[in-house]
KOLKEFI-756466 format. One record per residue: x, y, z of N, C-alpha, C in turn; residue number from 1. Coordinates in steps of 0.02 Angstrom, whole numbers. Layout:
N
+--------+--------+--------+--------+--------+--------+--------+--------+--------+-----+
|   n.px |   n.py |   n.pz |  ca.px |  ca.py |  ca.pz |   c.px |   c.py |   c.pz | pos |
+--------+--------+--------+--------+--------+--------+--------+--------+--------+-----+
|      X |      Y |      Z |      X |      Y |      Z |      X |      Y |      Z | NUM |
...
+--------+--------+--------+--------+--------+--------+--------+--------+--------+-----+
This chain:
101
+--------+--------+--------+--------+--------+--------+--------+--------+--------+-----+
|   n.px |   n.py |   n.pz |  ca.px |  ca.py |  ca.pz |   c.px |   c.py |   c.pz | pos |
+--------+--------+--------+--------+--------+--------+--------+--------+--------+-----+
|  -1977 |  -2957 |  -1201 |  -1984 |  -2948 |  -1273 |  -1914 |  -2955 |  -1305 |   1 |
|  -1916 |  -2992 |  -1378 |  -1841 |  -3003 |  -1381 |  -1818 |  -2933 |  -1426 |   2 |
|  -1747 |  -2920 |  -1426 |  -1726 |  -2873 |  -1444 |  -1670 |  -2895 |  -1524 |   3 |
|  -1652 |  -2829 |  -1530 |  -1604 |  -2818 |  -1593 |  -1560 |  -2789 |  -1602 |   4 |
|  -1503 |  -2808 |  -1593 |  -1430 |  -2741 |  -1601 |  -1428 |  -2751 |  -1666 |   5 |
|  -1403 |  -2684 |  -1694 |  -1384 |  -2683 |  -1769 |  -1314 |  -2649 |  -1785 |   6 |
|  -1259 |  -2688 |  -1764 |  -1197 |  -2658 |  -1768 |  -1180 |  -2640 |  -1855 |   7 |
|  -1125 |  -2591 |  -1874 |  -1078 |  -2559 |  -1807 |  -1110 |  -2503 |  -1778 |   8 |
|  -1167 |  -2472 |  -1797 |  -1207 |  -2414 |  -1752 |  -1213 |  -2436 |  -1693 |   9 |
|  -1213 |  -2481 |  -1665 |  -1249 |  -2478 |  -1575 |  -1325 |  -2481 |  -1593 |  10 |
|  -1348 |  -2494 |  -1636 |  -1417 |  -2471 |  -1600 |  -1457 |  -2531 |  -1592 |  11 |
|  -1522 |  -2544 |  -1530 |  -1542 |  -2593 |  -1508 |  -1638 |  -2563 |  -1495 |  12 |
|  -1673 |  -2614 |  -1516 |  -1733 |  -2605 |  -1524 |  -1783 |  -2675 |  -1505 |  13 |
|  -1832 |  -2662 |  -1468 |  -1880 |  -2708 |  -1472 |  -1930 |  -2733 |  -1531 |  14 |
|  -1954 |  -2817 |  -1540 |  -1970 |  -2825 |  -1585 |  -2031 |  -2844 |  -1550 |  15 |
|  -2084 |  -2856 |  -1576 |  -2164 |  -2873 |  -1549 |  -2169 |  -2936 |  -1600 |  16 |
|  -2216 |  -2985 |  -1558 |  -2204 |  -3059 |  -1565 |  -2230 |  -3081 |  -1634 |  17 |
|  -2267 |  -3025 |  -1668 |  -2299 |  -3040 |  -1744 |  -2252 |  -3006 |  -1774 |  18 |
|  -2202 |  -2946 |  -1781 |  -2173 |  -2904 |  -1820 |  -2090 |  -2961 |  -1842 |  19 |
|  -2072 |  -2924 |  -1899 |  -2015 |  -2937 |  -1914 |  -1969 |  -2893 |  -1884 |  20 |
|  -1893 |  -2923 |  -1926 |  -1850 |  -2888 |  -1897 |  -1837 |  -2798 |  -1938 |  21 |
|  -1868 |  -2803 |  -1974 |  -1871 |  -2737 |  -2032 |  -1937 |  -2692 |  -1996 |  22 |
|  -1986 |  -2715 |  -1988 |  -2037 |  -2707 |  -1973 |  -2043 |  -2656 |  -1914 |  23 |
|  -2020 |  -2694 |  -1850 |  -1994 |  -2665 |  -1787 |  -1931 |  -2625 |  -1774 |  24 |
|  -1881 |  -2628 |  -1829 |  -1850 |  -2545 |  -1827 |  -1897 |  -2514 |  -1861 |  25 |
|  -1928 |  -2512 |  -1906 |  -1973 |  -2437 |  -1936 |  -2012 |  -2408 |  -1878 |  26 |
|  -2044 |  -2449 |  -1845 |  -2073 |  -2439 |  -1790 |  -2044 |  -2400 |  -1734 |  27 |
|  -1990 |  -2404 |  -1721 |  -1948 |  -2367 |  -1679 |  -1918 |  -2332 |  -1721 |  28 |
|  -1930 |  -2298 |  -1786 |  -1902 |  -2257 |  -1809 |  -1850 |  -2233 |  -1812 |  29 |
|  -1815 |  -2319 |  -1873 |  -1760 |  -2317 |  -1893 |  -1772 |  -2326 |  -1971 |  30 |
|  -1719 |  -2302 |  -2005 |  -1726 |  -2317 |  -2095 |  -1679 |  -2380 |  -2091 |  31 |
|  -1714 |  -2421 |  -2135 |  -1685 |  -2496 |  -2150 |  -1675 |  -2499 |  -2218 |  32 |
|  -1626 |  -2501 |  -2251 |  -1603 |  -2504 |  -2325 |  -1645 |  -2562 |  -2348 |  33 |
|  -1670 |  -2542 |  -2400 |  -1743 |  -2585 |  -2449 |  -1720 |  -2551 |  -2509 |  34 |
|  -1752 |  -2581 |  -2562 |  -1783 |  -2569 |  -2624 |  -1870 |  -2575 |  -2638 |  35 |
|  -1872 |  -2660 |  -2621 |  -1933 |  -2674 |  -2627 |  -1990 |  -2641 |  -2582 |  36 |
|  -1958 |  -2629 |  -2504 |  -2025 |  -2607 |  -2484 |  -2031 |  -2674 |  -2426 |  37 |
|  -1986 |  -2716 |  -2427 |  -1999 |  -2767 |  -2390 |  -2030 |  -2827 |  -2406 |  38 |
|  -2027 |  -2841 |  -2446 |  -2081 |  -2886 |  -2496 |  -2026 |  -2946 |  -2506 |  39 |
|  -1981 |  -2958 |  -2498 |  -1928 |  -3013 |  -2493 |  -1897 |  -3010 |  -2564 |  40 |
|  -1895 |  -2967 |  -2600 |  -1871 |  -2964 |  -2677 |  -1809 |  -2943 |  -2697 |  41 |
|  -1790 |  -2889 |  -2677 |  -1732 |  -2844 |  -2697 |  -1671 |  -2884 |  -2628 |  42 |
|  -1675 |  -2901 |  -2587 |  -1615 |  -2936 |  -2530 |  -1581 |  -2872 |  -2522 |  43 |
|  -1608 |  -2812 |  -2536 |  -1561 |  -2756 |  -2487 |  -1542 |  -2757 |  -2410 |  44 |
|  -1603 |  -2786 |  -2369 |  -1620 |  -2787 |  -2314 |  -1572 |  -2830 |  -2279 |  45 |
|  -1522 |  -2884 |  -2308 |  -1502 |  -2946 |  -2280 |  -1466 |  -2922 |  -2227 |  46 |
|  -1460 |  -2952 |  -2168 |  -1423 |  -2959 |  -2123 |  -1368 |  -2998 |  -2111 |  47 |
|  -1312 |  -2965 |  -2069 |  -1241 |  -3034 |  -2063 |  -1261 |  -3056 |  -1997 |  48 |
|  -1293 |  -3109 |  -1990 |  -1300 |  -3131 |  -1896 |  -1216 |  -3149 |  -1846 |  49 |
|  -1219 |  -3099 |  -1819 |  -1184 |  -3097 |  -1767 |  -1174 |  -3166 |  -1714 |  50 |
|  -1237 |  -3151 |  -1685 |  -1258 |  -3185 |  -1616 |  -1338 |  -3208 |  -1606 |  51 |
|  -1345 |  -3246 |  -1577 |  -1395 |  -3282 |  -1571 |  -1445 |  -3288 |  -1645 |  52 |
|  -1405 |  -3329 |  -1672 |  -1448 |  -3388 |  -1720 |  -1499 |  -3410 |  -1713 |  53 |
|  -1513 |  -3454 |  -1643 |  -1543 |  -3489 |  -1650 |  -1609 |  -3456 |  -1629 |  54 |
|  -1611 |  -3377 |  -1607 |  -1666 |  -3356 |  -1599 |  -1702 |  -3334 |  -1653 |  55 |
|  -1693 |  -3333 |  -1697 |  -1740 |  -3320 |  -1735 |  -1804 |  -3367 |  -1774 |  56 |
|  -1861 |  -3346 |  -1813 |  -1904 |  -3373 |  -1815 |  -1885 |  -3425 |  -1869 |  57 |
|  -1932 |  -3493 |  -1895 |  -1903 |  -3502 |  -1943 |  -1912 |  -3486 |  -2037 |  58 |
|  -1863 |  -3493 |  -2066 |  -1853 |  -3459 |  -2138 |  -1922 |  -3475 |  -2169 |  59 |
|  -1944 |  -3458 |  -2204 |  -1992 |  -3465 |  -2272 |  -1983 |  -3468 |  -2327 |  60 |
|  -2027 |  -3488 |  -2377 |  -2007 |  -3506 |  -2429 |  -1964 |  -3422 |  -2474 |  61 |
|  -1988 |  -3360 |  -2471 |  -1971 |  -3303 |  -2494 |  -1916 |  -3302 |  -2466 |  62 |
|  -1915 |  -3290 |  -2392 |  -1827 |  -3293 |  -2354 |  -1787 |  -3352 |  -2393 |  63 |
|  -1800 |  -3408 |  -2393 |  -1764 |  -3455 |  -2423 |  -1727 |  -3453 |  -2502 |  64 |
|  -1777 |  -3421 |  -2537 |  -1773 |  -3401 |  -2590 |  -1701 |  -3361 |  -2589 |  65 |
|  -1733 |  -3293 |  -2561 |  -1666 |  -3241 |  -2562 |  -1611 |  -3273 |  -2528 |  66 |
|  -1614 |  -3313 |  -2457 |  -1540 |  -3327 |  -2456 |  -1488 |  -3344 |  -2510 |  67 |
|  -1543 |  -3414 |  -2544 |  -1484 |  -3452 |  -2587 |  -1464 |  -3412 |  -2644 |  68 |
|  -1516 |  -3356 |  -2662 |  -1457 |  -3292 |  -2713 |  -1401 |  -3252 |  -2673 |  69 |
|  -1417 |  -3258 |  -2616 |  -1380 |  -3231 |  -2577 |  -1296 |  -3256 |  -2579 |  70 |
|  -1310 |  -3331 |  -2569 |  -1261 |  -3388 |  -2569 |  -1235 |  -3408 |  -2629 |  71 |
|  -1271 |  -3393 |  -2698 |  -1247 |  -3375 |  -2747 |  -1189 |  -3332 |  -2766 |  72 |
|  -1192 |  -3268 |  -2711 |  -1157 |  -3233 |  -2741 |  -1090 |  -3220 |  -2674 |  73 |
|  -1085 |  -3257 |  -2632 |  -1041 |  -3274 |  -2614 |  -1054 |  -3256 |  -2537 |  74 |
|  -1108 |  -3262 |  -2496 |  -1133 |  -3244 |  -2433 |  -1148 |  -3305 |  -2404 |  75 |
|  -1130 |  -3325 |  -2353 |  -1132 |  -3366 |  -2315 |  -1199 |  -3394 |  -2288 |  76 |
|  -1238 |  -3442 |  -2321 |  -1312 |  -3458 |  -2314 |  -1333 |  -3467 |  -2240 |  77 |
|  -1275 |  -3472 |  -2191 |  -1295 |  -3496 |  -2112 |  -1287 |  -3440 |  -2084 |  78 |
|  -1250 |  -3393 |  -2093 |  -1255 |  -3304 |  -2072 |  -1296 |  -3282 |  -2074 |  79 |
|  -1330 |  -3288 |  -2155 |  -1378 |  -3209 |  -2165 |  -1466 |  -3224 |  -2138 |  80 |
|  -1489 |  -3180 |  -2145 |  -1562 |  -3175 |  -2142 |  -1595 |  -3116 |  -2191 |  81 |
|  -1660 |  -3109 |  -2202 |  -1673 |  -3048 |  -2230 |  -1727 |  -3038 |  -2176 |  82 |
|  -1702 |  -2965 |  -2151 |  -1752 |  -2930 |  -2114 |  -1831 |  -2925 |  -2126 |  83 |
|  -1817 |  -2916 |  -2191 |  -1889 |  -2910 |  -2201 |  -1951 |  -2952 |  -2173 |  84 |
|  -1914 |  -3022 |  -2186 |  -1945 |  -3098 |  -2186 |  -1920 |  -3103 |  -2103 |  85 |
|  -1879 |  -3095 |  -2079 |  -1850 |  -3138 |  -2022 |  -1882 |  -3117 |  -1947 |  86 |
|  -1920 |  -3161 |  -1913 |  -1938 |  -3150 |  -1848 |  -1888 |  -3175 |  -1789 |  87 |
|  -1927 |  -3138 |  -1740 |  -1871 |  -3147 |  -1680 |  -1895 |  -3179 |  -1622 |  88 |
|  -1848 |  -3230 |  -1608 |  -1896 |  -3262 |  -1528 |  -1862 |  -3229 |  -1482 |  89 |
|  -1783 |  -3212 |  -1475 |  -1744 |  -3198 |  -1420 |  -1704 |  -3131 |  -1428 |  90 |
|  -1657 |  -3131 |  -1406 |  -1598 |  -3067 |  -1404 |  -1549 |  -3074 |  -1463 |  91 |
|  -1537 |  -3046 |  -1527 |  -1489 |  -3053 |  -1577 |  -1475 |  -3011 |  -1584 |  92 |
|  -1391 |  -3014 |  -1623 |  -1350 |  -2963 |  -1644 |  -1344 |  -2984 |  -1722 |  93 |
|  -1345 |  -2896 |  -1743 |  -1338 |  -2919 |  -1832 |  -1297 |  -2871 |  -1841 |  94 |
|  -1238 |  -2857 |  -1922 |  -1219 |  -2821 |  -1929 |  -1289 |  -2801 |  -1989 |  95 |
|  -1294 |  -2743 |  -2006 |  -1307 |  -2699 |  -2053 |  -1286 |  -2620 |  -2078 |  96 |
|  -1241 |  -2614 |  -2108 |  -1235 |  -2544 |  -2119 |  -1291 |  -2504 |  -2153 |  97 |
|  -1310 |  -2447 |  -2142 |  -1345 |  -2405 |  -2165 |  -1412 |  -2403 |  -2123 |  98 |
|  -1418 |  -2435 |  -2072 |  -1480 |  -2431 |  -2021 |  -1461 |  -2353 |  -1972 |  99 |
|  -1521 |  -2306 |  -1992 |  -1503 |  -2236 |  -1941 |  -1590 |  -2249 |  -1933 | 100 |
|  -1580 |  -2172 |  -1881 |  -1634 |  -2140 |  -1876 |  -1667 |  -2110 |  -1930 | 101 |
+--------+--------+--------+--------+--------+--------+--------+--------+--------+-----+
């Protein structure tokens, strides 16, 4: 099953092959900084990708959306992801601050 580090906490979690990356920390009962609720709206959720890029699922039109405001405002469109939206095929590292228990 592929997994998720969410630096700088250390912490690492399994994702299940339908769930997102937001999705599957709640599940393992972690708080993931939102507004919306996960709904791809507010881009609280965005991630800085670390490591393994290429595992993830691919973007959608809502993910797509939020990146390029993302990239608007000065975030690197090939880094980020939004959890909310973003699935996982393999092992990745993301930064996010504010991910706890």
């Amino acid at each position: 099953m592929p997994t998720v580090r969410v630096e700088p906490a250390g912490l690492e979690f399994e994702v299940g092959a339908a769930e997102t990356m937001m999705e599957a920390a709640l599940r393992h009962g972690y708080r993931w900084p939102t507004i919306c609720g996960g709904r791809g709206q507010c881009r609280a959720c965005f991630v800085e990708v670390l490591d393994g890029g290429d595992q993830f699922g691919p973007i959608g039109r809502c993910e797509a959306e939020g990146i390029q405001i993302l990239a608007e405002s000065g975030e690197d469109p090939a880094a980020v992801r939004l959890a909310c939206q973003a699935s996982v095929r393999g092992s990745v590292t993301v930064r996010k601050r504010g991910v706890r228990r």
